[in-house]
ROSE-963212 format. One record per atom (N, C-alpha, C, O, CB): chain; x, y, z; atom name. Coordinates in nm, 3 decimals. Glycine has a CB too. Layout:
N
 ch      px      py      pz at
  A       X       Y       Z CA
...
//
This chain:
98
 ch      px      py      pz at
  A   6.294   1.974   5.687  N
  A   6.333   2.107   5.727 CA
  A   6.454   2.145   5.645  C
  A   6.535   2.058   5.610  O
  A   6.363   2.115   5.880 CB
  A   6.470   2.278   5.612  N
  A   6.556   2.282   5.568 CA
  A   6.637   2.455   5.626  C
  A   6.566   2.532   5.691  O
  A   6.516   2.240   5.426 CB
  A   6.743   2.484   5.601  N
  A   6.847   2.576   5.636 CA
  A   6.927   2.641   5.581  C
  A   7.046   2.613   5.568  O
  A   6.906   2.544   5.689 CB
  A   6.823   2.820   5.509  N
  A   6.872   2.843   5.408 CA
  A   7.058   2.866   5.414  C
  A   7.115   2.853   5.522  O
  A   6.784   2.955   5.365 CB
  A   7.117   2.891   5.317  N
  A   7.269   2.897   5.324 CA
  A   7.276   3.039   5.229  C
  A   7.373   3.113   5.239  O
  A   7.361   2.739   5.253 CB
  A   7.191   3.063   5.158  N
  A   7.251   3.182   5.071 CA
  A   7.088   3.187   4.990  C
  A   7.012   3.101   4.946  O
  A   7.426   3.135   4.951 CB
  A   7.087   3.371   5.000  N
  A   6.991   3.400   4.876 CA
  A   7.101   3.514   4.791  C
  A   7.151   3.617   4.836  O
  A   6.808   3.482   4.933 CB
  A   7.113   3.466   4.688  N
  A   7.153   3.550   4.599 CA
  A   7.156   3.638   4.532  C
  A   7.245   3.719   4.506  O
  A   7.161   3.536   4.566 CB
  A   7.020   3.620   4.487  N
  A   6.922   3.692   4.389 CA
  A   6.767   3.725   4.485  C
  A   6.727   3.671   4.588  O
  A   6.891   3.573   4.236 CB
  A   6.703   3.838   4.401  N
  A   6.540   3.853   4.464 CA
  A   6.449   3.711   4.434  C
  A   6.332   3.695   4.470  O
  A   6.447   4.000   4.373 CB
  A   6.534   3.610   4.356  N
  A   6.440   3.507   4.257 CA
  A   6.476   3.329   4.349  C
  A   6.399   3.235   4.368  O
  A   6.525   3.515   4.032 CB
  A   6.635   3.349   4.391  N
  A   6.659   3.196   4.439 CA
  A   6.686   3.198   4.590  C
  A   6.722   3.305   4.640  O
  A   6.793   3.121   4.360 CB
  A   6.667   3.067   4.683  N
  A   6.751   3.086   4.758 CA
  A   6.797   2.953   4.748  C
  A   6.730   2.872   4.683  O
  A   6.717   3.145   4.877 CB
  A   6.939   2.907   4.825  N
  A   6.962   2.781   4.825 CA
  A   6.974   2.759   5.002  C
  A   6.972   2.852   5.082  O
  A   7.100   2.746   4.723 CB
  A   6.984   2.640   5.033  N
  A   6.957   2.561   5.151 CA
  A   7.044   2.450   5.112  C
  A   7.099   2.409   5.010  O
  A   6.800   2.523   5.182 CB
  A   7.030   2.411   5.261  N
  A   7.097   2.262   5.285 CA
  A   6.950   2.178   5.363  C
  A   6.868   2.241   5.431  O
  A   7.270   2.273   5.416 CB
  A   6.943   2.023   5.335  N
  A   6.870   1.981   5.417 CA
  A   6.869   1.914   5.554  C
  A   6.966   1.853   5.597  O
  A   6.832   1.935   5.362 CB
  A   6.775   1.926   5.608  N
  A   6.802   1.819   5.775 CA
  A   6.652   1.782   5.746  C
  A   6.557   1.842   5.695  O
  A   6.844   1.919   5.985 CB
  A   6.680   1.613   5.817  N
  A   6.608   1.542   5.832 CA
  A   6.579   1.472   6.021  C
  A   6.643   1.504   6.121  O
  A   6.655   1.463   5.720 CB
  A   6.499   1.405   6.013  N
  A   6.511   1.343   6.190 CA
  A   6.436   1.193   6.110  C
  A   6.365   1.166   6.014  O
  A   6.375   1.461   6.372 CB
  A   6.511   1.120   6.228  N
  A   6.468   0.997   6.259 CA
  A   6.292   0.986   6.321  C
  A   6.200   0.921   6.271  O
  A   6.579   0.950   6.366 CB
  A   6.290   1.045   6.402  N
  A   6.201   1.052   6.535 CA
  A   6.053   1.065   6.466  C
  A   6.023   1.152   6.384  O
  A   6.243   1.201   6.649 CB
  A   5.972   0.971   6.510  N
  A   5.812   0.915   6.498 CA
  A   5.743   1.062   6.456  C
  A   5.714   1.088   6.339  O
  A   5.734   0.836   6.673 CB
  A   5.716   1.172   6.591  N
  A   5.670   1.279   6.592 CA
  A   5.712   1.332   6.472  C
  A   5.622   1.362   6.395  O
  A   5.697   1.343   6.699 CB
  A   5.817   1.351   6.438  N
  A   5.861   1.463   6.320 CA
  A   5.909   1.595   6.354  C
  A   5.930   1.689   6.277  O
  A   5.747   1.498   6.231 CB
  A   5.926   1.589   6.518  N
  A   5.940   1.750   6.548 CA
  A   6.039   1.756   6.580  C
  A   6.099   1.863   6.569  O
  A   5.865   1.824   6.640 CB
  A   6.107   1.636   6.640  N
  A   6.242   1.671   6.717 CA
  A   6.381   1.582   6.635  C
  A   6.360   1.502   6.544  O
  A   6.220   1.614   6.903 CB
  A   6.491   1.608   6.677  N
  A   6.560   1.535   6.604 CA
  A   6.638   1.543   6.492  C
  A   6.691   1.450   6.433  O
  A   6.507   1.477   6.586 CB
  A   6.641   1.669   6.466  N
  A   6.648   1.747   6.298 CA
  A   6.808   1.733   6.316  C
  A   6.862   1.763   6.423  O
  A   6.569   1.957   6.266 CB
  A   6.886   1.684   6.198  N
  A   7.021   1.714   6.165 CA
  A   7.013   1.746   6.047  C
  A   6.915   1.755   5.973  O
  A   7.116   1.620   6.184 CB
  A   7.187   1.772   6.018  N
  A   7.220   1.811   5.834 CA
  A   7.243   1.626   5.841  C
  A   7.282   1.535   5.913  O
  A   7.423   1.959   5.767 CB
  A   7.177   1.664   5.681  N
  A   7.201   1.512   5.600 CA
  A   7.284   1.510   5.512  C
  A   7.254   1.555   5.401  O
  A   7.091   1.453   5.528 CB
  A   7.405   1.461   5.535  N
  A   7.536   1.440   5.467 CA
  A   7.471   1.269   5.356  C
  A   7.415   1.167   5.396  O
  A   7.700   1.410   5.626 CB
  A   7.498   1.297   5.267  N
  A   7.474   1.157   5.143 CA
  A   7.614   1.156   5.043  C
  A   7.697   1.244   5.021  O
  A   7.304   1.194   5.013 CB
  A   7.602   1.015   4.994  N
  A   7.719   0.916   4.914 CA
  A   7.641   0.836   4.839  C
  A   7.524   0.801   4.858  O
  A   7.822   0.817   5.009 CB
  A   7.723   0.806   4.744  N
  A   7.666   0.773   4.632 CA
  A   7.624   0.651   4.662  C
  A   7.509   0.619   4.632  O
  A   7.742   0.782   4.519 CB
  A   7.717   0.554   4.734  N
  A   7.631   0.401   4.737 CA
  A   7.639   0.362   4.887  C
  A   7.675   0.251   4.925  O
  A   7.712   0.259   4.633 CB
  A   7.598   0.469   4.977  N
  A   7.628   0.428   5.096 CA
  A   7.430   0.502   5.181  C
  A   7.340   0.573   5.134  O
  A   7.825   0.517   5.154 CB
  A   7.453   0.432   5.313  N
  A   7.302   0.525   5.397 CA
  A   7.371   0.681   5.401  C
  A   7.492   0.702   5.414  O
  A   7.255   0.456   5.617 CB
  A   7.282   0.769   5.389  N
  A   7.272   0.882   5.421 CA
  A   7.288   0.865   5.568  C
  A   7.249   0.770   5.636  O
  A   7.158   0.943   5.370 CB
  A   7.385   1.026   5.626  N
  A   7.417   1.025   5.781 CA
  A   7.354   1.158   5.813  C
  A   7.357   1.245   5.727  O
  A   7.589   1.015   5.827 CB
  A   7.285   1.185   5.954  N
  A   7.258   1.249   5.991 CA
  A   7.325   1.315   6.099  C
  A   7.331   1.244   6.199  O
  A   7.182   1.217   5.989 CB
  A   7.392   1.460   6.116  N
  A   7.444   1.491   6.185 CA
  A   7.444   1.673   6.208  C
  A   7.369   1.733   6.130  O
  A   7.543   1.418   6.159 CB
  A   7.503   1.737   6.284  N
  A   7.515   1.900   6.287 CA
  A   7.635   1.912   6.312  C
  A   7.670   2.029   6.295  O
  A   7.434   1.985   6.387 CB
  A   7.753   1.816   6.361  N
  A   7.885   1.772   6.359 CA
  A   7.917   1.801   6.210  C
  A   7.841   1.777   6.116  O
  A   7.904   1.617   6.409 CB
  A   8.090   1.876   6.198  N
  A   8.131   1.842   6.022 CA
  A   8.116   1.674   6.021  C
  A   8.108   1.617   6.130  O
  A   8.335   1.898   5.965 CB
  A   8.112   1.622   5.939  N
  A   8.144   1.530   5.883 CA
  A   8.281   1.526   5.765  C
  A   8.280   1.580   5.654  O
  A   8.027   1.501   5.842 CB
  A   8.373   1.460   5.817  N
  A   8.448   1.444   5.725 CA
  A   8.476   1.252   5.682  C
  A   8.583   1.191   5.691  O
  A   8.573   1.534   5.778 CB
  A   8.371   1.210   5.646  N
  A   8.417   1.079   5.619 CA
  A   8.426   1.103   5.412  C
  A   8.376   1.191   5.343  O
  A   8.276   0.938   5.702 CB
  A   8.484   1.021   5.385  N
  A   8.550   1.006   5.232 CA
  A   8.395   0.974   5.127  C
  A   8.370   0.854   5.111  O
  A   8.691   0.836   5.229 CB
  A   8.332   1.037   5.084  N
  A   8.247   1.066   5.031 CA
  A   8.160   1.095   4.999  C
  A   8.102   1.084   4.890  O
  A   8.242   1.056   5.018 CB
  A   8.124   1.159   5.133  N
  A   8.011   1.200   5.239 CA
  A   7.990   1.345   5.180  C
  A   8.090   1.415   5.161  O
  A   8.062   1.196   5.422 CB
  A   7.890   1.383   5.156  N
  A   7.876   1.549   5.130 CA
  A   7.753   1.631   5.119  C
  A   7.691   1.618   5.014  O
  A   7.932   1.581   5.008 CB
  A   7.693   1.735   5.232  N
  A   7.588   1.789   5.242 CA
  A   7.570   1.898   5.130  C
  A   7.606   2.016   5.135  O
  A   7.580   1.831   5.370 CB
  A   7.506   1.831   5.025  N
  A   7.449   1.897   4.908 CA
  A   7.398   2.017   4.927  C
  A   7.293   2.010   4.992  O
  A   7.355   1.829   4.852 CB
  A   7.430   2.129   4.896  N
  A   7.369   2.327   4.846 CA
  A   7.233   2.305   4.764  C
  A   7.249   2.273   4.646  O
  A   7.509   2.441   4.697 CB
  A   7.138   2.315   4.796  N
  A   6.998   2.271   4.675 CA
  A   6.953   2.432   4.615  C
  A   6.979   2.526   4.690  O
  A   6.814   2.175   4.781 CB
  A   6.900   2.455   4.508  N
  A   6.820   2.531   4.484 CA
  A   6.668   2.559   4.515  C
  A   6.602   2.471   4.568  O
  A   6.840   2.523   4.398 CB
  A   6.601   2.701   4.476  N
  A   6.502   2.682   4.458 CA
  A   6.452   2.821   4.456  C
  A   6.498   2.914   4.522  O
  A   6.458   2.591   4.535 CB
  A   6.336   2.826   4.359  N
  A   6.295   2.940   4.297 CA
  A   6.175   3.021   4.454  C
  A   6.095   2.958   4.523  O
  A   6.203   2.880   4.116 CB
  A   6.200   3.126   4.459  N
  A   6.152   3.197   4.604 CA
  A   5.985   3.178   4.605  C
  A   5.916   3.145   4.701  O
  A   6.199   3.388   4.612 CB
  A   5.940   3.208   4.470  N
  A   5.841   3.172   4.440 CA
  A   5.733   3.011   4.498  C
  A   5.624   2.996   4.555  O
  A   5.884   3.187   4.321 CB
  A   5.834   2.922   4.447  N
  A   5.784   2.824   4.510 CA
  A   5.801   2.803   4.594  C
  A   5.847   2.690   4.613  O
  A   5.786   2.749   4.484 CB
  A   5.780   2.889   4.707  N
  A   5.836   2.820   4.881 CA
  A   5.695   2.946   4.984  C
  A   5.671   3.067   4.979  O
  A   6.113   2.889   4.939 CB
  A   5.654   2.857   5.044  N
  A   5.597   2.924   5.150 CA
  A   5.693   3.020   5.239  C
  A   5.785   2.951   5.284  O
  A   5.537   2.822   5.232 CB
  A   5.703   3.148   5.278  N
  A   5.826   3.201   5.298 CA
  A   5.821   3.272   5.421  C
  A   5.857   3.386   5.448  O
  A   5.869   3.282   5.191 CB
  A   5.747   3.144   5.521  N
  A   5.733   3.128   5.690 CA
  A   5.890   3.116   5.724  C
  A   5.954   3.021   5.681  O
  A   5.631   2.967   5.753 CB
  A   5.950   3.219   5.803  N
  A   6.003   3.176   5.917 CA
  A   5.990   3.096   5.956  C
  A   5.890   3.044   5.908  O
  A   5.996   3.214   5.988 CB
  A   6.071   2.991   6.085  N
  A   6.083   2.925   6.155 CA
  A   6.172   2.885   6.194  C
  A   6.246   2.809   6.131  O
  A   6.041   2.876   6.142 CB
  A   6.194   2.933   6.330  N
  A   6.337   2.920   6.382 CA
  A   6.342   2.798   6.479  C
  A   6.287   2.819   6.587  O
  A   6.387   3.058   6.460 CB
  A   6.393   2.683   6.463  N
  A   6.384   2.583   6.558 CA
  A   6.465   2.576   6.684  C
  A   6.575   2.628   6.668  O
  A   6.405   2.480   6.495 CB
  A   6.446   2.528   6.809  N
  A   6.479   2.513   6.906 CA
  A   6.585   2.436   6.912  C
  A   6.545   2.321   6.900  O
  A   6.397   2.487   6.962 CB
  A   6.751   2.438   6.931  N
  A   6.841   2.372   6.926 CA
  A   6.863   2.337   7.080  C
  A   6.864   2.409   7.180  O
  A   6.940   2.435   6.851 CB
  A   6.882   2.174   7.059  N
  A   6.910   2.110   7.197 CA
  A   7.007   2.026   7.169  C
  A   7.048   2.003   7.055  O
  A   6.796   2.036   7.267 CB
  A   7.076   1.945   7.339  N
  A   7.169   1.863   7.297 CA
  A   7.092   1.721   7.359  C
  A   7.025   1.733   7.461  O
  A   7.328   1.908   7.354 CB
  A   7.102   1.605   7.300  N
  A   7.119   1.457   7.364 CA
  A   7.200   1.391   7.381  C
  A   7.277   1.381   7.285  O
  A   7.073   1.380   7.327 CB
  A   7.225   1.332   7.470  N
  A   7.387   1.228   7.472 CA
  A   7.470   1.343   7.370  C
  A   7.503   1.314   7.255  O
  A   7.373   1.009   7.370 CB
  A   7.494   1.469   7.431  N
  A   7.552   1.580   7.396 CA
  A   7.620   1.594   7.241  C
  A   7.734   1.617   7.203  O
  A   7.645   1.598   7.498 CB
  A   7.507   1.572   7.179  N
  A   7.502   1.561   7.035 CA
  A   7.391   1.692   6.996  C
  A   7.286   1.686   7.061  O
  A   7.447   1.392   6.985 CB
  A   7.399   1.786   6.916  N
  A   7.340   1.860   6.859 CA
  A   7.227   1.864   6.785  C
  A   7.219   1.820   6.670  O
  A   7.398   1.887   6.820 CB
  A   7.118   1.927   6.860  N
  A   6.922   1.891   6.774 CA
  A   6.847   1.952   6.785  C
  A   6.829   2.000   6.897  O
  A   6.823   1.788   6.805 CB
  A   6.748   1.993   6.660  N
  A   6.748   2.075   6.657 CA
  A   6.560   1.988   6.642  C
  A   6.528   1.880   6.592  O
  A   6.858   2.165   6.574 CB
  A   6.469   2.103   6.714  N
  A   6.299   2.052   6.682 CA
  A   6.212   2.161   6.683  C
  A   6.262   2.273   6.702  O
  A   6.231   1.946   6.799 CB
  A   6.092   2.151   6.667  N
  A   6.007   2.194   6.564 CA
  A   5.912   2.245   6.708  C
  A   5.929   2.187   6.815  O
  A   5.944   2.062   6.431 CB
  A   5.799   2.376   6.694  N
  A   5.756   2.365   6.789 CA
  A   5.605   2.303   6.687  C
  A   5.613   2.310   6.565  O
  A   5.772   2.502   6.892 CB
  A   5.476   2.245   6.754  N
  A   5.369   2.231   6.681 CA
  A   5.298   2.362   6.683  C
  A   5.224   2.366   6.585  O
  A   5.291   2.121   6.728 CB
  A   5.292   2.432   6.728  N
  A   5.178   2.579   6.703 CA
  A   5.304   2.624   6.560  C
  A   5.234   2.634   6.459  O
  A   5.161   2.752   6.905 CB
  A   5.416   2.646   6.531  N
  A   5.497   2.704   6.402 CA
  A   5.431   2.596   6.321  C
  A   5.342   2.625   6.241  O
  A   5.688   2.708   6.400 CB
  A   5.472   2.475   6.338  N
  A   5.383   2.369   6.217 CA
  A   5.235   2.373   6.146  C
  A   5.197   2.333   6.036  O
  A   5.366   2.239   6.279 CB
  A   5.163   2.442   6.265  N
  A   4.993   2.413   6.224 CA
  A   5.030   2.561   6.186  C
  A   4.957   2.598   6.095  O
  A   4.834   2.362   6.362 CB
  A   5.117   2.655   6.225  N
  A   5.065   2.779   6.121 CA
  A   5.098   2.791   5.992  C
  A   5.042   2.861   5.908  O
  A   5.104   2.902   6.159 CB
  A   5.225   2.695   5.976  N
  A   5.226   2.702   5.806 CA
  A   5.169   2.591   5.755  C
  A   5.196   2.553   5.642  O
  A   5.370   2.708   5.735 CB
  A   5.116   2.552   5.804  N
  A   5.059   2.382   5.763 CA
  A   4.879   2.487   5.684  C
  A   4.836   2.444   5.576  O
  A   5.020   2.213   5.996 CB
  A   4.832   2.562   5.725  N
  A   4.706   2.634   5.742 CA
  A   4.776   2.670   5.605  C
  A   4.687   2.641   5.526  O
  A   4.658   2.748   5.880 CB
  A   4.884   2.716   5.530  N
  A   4.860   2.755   5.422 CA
  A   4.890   2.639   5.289  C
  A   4.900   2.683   5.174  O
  A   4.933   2.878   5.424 CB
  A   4.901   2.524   5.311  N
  A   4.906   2.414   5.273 CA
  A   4.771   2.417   5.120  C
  A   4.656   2.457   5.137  O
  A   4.882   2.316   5.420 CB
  A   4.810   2.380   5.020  N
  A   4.697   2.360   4.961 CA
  A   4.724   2.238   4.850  C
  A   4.824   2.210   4.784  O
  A   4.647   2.497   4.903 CB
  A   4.598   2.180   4.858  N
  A   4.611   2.039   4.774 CA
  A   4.571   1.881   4.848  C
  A   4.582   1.777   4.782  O
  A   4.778   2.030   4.731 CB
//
């Protein structure tokens, strides 16, 4: 999943990514903070540990299926999460090709 941060242009937008732990794939979503020689952390908390940093990505508008999807934010052990519903999945999943 990802969470755009800025479109600039009619041509790019950039995002940040979140990932989940969780089997299903639906629930569980944080920002993924990464370091150069360390595990990637998952969180929606800043992170400020010493080399930790949630990367701005590109990407041309063109190449992106350009579904909405607004995920459901919840808390666990009052930590911030964010999941997926399956009817939003199977509708962009339907334009899937390959």
């Amino acid at each position: 999943m990802v969470r755009v941060t800025s479109i600039p242009n009619d041509e790019i937008l950039k995002f940040n990514y979140f990932n989940t732990l969780s089997k299903g794939r639906l629930t569980g979503f944080a920002k993924v903070y990464t370091h150069e020689s360390e595990k990637e952390i998952l969180t929606n908390m800043y992170l400020n540990k010493p080399g930790y940093k949630s990367e701005e990505h590109e990407v041309a508008l063109d190449d992106l299926c350009q579904k909405v999807i607004v995920p459901e934010e919840y808390k666990f052990h009052g930590r911030k999460f964010f999941r997926l519903k399956e009817d939003d999945i199977a509708d962009v999943l339907r334009y899937h090709v390959g």
